[in-house]
KOLNUTI-419859 format. One record per residue (C-alpha): chain; x, y, z; residue number from 1. Coordinates in steps of 0.5 Angstrom, whole numbers. Example, Ala and Ser with C-alpha at 12.3 -4.5 7.8 and 13.67 -1.06 7.14 Angstrom:
# residues 2
<margu cadena="A" px="25" py="-9" pz="16" num="1"/>
<margu cadena="A" px="27" py="-2" pz="14" num="2"/>
//
This chain:
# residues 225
<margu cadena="A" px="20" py="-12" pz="2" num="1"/>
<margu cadena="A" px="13" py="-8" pz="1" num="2"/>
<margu cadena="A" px="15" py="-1" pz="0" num="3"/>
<margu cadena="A" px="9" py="3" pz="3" num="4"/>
<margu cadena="A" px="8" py="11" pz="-2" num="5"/>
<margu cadena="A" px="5" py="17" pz="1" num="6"/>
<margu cadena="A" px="3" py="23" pz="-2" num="7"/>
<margu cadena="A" px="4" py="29" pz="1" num="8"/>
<margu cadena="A" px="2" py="37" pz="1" num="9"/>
<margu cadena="A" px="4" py="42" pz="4" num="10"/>
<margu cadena="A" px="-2" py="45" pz="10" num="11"/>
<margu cadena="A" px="-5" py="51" pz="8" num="12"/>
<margu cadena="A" px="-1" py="57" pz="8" num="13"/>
<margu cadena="A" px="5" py="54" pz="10" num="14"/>
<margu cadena="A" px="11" py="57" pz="6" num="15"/>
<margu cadena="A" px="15" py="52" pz="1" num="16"/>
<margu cadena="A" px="22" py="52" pz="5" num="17"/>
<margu cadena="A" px="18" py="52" pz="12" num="18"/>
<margu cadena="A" px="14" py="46" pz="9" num="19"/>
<margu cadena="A" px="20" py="42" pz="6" num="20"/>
<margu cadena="A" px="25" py="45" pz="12" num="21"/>
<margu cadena="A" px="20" py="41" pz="17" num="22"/>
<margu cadena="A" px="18" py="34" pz="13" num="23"/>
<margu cadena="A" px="26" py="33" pz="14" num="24"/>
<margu cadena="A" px="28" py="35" pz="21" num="25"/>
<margu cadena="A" px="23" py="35" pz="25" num="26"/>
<margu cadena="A" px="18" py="30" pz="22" num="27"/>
<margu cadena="A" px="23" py="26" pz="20" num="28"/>
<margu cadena="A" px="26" py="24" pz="26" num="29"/>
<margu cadena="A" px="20" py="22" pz="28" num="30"/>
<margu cadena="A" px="19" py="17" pz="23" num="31"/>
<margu cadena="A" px="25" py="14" pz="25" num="32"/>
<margu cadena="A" px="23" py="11" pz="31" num="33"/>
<margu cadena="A" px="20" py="6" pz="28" num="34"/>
<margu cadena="A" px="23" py="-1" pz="30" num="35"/>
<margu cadena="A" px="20" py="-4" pz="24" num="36"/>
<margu cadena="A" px="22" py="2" pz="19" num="37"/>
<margu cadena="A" px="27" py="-1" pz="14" num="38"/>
<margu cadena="A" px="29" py="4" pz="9" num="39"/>
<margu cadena="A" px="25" py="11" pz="9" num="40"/>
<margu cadena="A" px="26" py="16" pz="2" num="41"/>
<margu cadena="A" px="23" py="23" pz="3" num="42"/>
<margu cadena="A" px="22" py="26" pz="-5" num="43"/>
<margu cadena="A" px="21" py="33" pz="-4" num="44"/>
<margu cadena="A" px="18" py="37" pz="-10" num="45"/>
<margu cadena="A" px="23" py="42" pz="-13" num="46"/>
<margu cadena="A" px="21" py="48" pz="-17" num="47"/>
<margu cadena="A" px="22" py="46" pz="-24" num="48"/>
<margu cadena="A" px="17" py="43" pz="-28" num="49"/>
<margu cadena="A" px="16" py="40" pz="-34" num="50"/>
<margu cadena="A" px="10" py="40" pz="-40" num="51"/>
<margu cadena="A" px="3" py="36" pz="-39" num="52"/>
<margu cadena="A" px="5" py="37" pz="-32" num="53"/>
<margu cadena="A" px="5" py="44" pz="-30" num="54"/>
<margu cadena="A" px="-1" py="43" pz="-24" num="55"/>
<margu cadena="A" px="0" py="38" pz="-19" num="56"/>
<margu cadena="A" px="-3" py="38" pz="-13" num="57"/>
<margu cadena="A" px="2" py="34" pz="-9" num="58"/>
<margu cadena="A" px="9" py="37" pz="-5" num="59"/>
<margu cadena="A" px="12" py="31" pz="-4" num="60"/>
<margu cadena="A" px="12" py="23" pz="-3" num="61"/>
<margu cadena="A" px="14" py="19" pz="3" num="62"/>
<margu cadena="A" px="17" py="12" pz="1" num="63"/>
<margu cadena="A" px="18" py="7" pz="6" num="64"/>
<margu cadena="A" px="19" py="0" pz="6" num="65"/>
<margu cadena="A" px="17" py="-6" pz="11" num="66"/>
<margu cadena="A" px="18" py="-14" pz="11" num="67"/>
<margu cadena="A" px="10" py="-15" pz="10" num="68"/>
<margu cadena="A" px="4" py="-11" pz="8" num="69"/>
<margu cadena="A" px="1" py="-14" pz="15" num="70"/>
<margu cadena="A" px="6" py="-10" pz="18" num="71"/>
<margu cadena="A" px="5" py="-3" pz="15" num="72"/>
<margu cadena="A" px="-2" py="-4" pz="15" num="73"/>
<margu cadena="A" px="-1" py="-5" pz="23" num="74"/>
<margu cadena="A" px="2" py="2" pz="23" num="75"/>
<margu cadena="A" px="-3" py="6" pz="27" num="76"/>
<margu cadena="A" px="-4" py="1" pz="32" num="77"/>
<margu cadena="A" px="4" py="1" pz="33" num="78"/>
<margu cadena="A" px="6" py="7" pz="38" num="79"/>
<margu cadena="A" px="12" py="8" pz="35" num="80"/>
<margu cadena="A" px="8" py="11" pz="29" num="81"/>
<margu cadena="A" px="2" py="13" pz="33" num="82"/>
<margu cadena="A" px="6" py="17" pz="38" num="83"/>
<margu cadena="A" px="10" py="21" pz="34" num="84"/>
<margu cadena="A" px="10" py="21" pz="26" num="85"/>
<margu cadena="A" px="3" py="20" pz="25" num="86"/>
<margu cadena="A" px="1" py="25" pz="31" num="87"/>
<margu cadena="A" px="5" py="30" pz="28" num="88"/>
<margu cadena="A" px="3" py="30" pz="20" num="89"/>
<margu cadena="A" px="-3" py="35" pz="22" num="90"/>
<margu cadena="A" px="3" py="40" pz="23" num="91"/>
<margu cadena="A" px="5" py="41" pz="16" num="92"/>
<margu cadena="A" px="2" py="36" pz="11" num="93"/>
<margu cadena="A" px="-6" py="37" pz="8" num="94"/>
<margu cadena="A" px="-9" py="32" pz="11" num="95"/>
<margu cadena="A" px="-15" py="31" pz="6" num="96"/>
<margu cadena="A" px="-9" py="30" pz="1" num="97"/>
<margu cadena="A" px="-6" py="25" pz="4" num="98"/>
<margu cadena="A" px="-6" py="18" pz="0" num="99"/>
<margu cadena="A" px="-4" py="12" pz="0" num="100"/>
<margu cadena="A" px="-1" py="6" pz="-4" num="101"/>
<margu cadena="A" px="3" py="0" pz="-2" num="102"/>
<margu cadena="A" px="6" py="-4" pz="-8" num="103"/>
<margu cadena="A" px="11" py="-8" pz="-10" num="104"/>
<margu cadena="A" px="17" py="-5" pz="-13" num="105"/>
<margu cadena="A" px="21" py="-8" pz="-21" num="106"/>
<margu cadena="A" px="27" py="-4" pz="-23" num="107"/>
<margu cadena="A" px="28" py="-4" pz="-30" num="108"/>
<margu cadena="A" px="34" py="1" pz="-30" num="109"/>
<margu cadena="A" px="39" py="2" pz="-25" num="110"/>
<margu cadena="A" px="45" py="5" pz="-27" num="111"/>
<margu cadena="A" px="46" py="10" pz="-21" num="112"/>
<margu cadena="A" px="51" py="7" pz="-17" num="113"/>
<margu cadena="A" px="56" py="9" pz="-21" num="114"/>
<margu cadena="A" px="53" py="17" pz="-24" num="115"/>
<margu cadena="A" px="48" py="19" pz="-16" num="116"/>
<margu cadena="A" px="42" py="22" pz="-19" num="117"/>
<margu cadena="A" px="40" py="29" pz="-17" num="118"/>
<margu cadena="A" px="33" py="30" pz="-19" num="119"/>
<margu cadena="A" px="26" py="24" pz="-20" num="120"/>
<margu cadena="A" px="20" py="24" pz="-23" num="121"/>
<margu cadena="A" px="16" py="21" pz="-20" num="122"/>
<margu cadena="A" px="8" py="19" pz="-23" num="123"/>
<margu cadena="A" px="3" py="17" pz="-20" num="124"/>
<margu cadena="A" px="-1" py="13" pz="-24" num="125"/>
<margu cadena="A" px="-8" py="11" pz="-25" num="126"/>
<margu cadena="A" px="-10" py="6" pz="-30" num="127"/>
<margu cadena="A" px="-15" py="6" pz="-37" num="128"/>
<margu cadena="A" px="-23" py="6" pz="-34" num="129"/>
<margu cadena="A" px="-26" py="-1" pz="-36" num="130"/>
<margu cadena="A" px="-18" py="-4" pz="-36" num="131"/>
<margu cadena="A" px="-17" py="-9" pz="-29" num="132"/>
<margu cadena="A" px="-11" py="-9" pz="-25" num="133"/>
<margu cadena="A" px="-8" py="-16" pz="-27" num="134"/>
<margu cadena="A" px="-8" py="-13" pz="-34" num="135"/>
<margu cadena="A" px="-6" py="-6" pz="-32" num="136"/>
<margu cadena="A" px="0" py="-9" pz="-29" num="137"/>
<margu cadena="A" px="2" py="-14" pz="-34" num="138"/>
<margu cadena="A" px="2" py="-9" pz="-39" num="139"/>
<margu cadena="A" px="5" py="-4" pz="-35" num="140"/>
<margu cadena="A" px="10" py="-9" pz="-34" num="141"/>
<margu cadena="A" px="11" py="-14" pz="-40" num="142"/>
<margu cadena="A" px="8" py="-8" pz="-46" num="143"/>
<margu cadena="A" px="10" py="-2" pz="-44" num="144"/>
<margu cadena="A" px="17" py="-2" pz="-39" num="145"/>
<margu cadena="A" px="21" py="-6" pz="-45" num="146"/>
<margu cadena="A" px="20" py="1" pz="-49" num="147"/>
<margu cadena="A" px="24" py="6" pz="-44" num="148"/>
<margu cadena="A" px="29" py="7" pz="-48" num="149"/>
<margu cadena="A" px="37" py="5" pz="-44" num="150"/>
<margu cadena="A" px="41" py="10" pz="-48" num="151"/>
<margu cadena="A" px="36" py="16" pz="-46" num="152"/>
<margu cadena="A" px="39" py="18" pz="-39" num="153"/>
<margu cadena="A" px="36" py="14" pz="-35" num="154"/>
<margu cadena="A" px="40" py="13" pz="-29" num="155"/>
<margu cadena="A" px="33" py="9" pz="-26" num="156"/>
<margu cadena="A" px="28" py="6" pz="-28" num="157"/>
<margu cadena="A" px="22" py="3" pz="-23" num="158"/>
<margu cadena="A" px="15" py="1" pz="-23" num="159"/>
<margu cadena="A" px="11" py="2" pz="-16" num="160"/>
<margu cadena="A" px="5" py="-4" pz="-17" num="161"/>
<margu cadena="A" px="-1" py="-3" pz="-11" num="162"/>
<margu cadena="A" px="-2" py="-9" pz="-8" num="163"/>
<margu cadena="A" px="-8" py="-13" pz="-10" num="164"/>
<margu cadena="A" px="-10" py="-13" pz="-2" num="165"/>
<margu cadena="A" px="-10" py="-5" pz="-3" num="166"/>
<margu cadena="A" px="-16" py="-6" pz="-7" num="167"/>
<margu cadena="A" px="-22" py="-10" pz="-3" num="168"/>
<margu cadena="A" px="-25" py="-5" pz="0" num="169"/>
<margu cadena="A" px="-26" py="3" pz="-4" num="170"/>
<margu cadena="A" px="-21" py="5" pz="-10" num="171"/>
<margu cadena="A" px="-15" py="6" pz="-9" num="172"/>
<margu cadena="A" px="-14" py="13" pz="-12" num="173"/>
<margu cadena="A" px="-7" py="12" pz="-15" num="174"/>
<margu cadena="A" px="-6" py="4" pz="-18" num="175"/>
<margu cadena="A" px="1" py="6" pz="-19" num="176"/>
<margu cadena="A" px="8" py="10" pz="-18" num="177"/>
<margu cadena="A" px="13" py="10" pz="-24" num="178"/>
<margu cadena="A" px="20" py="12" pz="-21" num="179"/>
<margu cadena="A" px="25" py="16" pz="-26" num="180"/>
<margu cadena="A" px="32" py="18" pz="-24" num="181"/>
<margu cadena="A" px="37" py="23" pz="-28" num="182"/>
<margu cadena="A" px="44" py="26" pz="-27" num="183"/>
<margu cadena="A" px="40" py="33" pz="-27" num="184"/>
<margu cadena="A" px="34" py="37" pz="-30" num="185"/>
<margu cadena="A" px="37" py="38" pz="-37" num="186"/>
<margu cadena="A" px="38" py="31" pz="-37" num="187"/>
<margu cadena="A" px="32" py="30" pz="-35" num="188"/>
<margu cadena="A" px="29" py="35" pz="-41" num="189"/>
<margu cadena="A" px="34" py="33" pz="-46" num="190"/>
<margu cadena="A" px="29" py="26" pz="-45" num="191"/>
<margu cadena="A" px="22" py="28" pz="-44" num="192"/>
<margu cadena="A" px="22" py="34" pz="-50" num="193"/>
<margu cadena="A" px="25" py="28" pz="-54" num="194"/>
<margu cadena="A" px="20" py="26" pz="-60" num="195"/>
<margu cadena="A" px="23" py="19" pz="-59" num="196"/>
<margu cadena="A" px="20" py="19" pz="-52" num="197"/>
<margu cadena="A" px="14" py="24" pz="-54" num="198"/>
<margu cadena="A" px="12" py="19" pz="-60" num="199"/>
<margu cadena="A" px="13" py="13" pz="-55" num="200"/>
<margu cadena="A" px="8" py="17" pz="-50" num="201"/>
<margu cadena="A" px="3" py="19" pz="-55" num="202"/>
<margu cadena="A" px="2" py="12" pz="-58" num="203"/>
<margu cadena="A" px="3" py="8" pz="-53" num="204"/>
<margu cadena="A" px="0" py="11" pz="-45" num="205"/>
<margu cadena="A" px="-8" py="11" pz="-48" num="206"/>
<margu cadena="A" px="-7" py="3" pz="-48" num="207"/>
<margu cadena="A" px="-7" py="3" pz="-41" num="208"/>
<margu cadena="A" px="-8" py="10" pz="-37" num="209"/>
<margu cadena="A" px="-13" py="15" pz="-35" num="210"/>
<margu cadena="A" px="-9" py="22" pz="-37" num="211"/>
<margu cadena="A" px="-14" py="25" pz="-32" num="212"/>
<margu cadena="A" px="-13" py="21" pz="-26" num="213"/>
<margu cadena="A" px="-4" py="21" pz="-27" num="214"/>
<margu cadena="A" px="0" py="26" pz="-25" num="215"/>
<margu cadena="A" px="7" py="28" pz="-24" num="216"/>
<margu cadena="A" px="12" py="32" pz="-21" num="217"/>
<margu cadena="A" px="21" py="33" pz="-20" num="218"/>
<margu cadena="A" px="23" py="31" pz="-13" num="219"/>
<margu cadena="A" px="29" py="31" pz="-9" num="220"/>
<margu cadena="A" px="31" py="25" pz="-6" num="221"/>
<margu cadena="A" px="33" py="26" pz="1" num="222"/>
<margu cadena="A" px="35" py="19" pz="5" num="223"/>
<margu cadena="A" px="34" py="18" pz="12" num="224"/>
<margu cadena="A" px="34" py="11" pz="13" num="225"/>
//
């Protein structure tokens, strides 16, 4: 399947609890009329943050899945999306912001069928200026994965990688989402404020991102579908 991401902020002087409580019980059932919709996450930014990423411009992003990429490029001439979820978007979402990536998912962790977890953090990855995708990718995958710790707290572990196709027309903005998943925000703190982690961070991410073009946030994951 291709999983579809979307970054989402909230519109201009709506309230936060008015902008979370509206993506999920109204919006959400829009999105859900979809026939083609296979499987539909709203991760919705929480309050707390975390060192180096203090400031993020987004509220949340919307994860939706698809059998094909033709399929998810065809939403906009789809009227069960273009009725419904895409008329609506203007409501509560800052549409200026809104970006997108269609990517292929490899999970590296997956420990939380047997511990739910209660908080992500999601970042959204842009790759070295100068690096190409297929080597971004590949040392995303085969370089930098192995060295996530599995005794760190890690419920779940993916790497969101955009397609090629996403790359024949401008830039995309983001080559990338890495998902992480944790029993909870102390858990989470407990991993990220580590040195084992700090020092791996520090010596490994200037081989192959741009810090200026990432960013990251905690979310709450709400599943709809």
């Amino acid at each position: 399947m291709i999983k579809g991401i979307a970054t989402v902020k909230k519109k201009a002087g709506m309230a936060d609890d008015e902008f979370h409580r509206y993506w999920r019980q109204t919006h959400g059932p829009l999105a859900l009329r979809m026939s083609v919709l296979r499987r539909y996450i709203q991760s919705h930014r929480t309050t707390d943050v975390f060192p180096g990423f203090e400031n993020c411009d987004y509220d949340g992003v919307a994860e939706i899945w698809f059998d094909d990429l033709q399929t998810l490029r065809g939403l906009p001439d789809d009227p069960e999306y273009a009725n419904h979820a895409m008329a609506d978007e203007p409501n509560f979402v800052e549409m200026d912001a809104l970006s997108f990536l269609a990517t292929t998912e490899h999970v590296f962790i997956d420990e939380a069928a047997d511990a739910a977890p209660k908080i992500k953090a999601i970042f959204l990855l842009k790759r070295l200026p100068g690096m190409s995708v297929s080597d971004f990718q590949t040392y995303w995958r085969e370089q930098h994965a192995p060295q996530i710790p599995r005794d760190a707290g890690v419920l779940r572990y993916v790497q969101c990688h955009q397609m090629p196709e996403q790359y024949e027309g401008e830039e995309p903005l983001f080559d990338g989402v890495a998902e992480l998943a944790f029993a909870d925000y102390q858990a989470f703190m407990d991993y990220w404020t580590s040195e084992r982690i700090q020092a791996i961070f520090a010596a490994d991410a200037p081989k192959f991102l741009d810090a200026e073009g990432c960013t990251a946030f905690l979310a709450q994951e709400y599943h709809l579908r």
